[in-house]
MARGU-367420 format. One line per 2 residues: number of its first residue (from 1); their letters; for each residue y, z, x of N, C-alpha, C, O. Coordinates in pm, whole numbers, m for minus. Atoms other than C-alpha are relative to their C-alpha. Last residue first. Layout:
NUM> A> Y,Z,X,Y,Z,X,Y,Z,X,Y,Z,X  ... .
This chain:
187> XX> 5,m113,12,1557,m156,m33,139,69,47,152,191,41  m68,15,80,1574,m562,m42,61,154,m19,174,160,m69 .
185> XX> m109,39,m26,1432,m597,257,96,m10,m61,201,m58,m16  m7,m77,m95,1093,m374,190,173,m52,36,249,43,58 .
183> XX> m53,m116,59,1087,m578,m117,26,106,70,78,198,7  m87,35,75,1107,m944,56,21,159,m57,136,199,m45 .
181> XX> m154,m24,m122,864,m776,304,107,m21,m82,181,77,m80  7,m173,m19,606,m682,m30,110,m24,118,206,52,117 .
179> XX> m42,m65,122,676,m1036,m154,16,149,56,119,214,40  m140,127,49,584,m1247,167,56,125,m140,142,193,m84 .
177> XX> m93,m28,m93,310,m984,257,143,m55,m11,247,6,16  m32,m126,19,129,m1043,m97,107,36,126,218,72,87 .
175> XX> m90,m36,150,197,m1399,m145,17,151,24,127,203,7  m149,100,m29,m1,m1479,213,112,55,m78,206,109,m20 .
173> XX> m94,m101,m67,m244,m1187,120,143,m83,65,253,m41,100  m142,m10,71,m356,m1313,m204,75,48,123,182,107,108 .
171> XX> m67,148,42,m706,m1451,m79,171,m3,m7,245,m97,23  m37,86,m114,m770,m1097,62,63,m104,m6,167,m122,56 .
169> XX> 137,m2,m76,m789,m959,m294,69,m56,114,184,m101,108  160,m46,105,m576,m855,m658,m89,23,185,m147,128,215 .
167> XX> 81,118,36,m210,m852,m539,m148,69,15,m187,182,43  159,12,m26,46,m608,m585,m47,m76,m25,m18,m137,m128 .
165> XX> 33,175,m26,444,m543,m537,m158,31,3,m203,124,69  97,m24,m35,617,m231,m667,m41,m155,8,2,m254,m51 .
163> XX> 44,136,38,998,m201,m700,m176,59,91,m198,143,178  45,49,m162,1105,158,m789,m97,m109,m11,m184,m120,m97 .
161> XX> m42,m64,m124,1276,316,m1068,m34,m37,151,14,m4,259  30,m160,m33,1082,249,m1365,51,41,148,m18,108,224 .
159> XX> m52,m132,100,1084,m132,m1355,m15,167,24,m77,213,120  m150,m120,m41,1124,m349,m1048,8,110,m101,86,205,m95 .
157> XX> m33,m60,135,762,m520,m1116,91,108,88,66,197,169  m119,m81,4,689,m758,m846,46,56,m69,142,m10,m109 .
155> XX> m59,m45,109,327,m934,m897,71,130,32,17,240,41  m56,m81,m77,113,m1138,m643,79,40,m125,75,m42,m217 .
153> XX> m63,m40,m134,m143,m1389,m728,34,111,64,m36,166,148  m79,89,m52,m215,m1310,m1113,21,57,198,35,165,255 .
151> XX> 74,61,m111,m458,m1134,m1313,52,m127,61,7,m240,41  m62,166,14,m184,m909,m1489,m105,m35,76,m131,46,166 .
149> XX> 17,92,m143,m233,m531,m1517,m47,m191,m89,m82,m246,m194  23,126,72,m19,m327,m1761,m38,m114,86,40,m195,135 .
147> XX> m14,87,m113,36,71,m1645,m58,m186,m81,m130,m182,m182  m153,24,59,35,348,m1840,29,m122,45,149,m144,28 .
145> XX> m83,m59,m71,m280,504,m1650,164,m32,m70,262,41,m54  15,m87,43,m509,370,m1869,59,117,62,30,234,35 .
143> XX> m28,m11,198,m408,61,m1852,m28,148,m51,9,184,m163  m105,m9,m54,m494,124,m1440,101,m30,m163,214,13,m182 .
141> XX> m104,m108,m114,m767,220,m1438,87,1,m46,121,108,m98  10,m100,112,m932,m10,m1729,106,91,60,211,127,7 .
139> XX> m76,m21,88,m764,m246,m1453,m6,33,m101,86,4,m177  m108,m133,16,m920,m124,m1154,76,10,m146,120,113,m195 .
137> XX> 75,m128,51,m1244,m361,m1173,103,178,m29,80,289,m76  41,65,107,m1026,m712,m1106,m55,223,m119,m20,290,m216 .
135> XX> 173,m19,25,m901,m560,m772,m30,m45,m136,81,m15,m179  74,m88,m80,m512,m550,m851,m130,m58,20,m157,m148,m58 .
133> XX> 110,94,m25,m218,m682,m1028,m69,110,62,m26,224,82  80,23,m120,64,m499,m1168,m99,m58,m23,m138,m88,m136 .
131> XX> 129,81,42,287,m413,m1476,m10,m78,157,80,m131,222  22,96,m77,427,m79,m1479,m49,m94,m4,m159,m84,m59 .
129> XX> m184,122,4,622,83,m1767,m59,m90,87,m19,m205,71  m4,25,141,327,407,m1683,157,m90,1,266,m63,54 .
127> XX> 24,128,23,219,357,m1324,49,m41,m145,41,m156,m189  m114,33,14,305,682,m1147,m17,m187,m92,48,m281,m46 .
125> XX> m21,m9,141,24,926,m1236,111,m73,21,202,m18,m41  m140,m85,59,m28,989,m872,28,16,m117,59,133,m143 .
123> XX> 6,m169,m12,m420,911,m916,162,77,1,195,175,m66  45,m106,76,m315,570,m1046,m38,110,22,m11,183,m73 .
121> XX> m44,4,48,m148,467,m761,12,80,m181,88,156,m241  m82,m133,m68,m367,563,m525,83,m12,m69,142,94,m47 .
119> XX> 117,m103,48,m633,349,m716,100,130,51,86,249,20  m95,m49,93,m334,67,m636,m89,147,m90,m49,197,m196 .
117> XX> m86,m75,m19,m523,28,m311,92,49,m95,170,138,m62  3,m154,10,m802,m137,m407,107,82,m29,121,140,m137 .
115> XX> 160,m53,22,m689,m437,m403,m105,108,m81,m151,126,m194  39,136,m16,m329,m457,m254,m136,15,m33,m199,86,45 .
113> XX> 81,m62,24,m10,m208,m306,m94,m139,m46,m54,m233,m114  111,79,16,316,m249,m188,m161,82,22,m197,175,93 .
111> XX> 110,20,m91,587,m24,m233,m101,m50,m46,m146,m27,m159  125,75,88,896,32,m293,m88,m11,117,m87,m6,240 .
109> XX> 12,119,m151,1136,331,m206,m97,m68,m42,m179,m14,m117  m6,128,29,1251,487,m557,22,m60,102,124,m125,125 .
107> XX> m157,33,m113,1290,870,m369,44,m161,m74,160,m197,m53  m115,m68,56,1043,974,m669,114,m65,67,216,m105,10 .
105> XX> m3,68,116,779,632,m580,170,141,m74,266,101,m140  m71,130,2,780,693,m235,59,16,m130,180,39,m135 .
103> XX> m125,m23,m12,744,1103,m303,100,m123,40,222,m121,49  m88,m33,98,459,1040,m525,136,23,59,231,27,m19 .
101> XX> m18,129,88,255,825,m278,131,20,m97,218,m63,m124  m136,100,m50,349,1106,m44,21,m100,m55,129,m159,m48 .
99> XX> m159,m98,m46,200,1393,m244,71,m136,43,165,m186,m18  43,m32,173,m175,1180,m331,175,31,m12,246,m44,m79 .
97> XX> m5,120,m17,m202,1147,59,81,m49,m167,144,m154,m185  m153,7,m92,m119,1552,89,m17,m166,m15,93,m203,25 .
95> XX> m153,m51,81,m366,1580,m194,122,m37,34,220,m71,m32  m97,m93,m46,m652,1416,m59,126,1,m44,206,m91,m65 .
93> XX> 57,m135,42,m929,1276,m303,94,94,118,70,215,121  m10,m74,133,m758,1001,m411,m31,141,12,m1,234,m63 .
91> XX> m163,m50,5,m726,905,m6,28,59,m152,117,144,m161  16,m133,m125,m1138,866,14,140,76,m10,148,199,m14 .
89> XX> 74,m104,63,m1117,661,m300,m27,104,101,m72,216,74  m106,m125,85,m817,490,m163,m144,109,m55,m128,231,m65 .
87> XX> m94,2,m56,m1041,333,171,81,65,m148,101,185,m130  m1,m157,m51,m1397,350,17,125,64,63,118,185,87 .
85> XX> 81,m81,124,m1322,m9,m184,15,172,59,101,249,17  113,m99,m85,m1102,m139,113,m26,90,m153,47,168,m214 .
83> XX> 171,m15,116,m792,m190,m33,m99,43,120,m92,119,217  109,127,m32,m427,m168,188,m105,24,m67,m110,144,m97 .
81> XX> 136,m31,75,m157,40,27,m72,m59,23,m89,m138,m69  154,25,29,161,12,192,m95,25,11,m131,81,115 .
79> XX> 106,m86,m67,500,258,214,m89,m171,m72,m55,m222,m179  133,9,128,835,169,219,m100,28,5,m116,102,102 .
77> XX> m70,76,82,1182,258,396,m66,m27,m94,m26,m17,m210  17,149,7,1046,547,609,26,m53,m130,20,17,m231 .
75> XX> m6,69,m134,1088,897,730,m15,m94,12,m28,m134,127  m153,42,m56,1233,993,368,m1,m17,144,107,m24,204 .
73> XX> m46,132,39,867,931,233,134,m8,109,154,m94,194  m54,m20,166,744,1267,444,50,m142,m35,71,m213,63 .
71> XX> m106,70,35,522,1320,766,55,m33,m159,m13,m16,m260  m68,m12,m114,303,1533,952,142,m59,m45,251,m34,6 .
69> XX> m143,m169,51,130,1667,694,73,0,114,106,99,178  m69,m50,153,m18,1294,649,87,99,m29,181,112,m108 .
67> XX> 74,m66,163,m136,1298,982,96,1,m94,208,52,m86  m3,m159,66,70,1041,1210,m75,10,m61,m124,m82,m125 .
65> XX> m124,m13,m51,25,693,1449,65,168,m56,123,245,20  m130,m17,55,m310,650,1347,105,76,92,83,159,180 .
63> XX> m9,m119,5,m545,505,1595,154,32,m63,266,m5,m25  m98,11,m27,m722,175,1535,60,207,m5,2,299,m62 .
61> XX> m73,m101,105,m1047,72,1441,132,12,116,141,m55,219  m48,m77,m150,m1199,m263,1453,33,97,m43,39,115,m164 .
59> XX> m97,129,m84,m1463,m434,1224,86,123,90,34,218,150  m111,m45,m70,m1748,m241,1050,89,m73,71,36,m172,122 .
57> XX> 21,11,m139,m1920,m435,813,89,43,101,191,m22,122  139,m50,m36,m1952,m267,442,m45,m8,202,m113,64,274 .
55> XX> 34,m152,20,m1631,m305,284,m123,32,78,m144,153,77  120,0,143,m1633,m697,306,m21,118,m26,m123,127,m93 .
53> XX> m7,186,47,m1484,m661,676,m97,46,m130,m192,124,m137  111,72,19,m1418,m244,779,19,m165,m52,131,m207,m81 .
51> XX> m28,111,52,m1159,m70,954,m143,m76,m38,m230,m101,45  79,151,m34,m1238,205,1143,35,m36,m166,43,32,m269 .
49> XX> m10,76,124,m924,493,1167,m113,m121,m6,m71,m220,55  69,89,m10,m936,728,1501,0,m62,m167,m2,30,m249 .
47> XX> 109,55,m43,m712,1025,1452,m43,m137,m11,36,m203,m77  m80,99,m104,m392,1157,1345,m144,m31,91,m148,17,204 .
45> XX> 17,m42,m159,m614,1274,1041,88,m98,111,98,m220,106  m29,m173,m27,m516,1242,681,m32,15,78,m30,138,71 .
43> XX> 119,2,32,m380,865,760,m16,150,m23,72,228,14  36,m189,56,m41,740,869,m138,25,m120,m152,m41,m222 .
41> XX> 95,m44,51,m14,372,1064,12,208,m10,18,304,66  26,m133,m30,377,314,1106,m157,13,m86,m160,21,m209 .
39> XX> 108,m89,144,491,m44,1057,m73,157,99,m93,168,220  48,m79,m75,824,m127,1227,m93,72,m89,m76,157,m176 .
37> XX> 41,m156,44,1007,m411,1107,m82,100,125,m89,81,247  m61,m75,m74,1150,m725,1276,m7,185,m99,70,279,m116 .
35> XX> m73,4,75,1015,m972,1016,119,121,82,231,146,36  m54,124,15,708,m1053,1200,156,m3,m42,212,m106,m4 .
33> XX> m103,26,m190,678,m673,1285,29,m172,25,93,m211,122  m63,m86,m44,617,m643,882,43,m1,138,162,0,169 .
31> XX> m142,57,73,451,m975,841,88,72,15,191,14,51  m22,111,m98,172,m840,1123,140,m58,m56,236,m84,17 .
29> XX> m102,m33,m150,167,m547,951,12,m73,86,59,m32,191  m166,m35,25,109,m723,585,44,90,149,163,98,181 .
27> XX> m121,76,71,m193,m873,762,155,32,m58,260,m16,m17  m54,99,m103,m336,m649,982,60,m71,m3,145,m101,80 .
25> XX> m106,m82,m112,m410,m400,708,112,m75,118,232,m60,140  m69,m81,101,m539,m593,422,57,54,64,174,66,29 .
23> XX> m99,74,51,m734,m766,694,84,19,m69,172,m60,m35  m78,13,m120,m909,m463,805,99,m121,m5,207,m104,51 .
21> XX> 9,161,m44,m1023,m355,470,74,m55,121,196,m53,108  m175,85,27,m970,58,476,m77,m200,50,m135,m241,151 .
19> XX> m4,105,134,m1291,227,461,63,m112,m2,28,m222,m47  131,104,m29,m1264,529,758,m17,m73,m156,m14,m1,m256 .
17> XX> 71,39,m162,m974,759,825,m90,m81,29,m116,m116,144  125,m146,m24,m809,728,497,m32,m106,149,m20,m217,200 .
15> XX> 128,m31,40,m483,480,493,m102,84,47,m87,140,156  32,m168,44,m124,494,444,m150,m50,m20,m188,m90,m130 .
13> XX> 92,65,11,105,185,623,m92,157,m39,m63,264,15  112,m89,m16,461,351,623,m152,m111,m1,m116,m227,m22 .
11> XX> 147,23,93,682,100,683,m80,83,42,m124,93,156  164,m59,m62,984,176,954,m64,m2,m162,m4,56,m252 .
9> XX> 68,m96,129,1319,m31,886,m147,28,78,m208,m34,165  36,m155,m17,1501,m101,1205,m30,49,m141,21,148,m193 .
7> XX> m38,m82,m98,1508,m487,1142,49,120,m17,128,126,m111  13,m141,m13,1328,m576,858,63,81,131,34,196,163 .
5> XX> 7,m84,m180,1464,m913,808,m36,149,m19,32,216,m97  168,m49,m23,1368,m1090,454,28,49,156,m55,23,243 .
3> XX> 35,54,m138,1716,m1120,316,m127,26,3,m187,83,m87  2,m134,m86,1761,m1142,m60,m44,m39,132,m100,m146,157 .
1> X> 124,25,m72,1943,m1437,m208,m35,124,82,45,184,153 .
């Protein structure tokens, strides 16, 4: 039986400075310090972060905790991917965001990924053997990345070296935090 305590693990949380779904965020870091973790907002600016509702209505923002070139996988146990439509497509297009996805996935630290957010997935090129969930509209993406998406709940795929957990939308975020701590605890 795996544990679900995060005590003294640190979670990366990795999103652009402005997009990110604010529930998608609040939620698995709420399960994360529920669980005696320690989530770490990192973004490409140690700056101001707004959070949007429905992609479009601004909701709160929050101030990241590190820049991106501030920090490396081996300063934390896992990393999540919150959606927000403009939230990875802003992070596809930075390198150093692009770099750390790839150095979870080399070190084989897992990581959750929710919506959107597996768009960062496919820009690393790490998805081929994988089979994931996502956003409905990613999964030419993401088949075409190597990758084998499922339209299901929540979906744990241990293959290729490192466990990955993803669900499609807000709805899924019960299943998704519950699964992504379970894999943060299993690490």
């Amino acid at each position: 039986m795996v544990s679900t305590t995060l005590t003294g693990k640190k979670i990366a949380f990795l999103v652009a400075n402005s997009g990110v779904e604010q529930v998608e965020l609040t939620t698995p870091w709420q399960a994360v310090e529920d669980a005696g973790g320690v989530p770490v907002l990192v973004a490409p600016e140690k700056d101001t972060v707004q959070a949007f509702t429905n992609d479009v209505e601004k909701a709160d923002t929050f101030e990241a905790d590190h820049a991106v070139s501030e920090v490396s996988a081996a300063d934390f146990d896992g990393l999540v991917l919150p959606g927000g439509t403009t939230n990875p497509d802003a992070l596809r297009l930075d390198d150093g965001a692009v770099d750390l996805v790839k150095q979870f996935v080399a070190a084989g630290k897992p990581v959750a990924a929710i919506c959107h957010g597996p768009w960062m997935l496919v820009e690393a090129g790490v998805l081929q053997g994988k089979t994931l969930t996502s956003w409905p509209s990613l999964r030419t993406d993401i088949r075409n990345a190597g990758g084998t998406w499922r339209d299901v709940e929540a979906s744990t795929c241990p293959a290729e070296g490192f466990t990955l957990v993803t669900s499609r939308n807000p709805d899924d975020l019960p299943a998704f935090s519950s699964a992504a701590v379970a894999a943060f605890a299993g690490a």
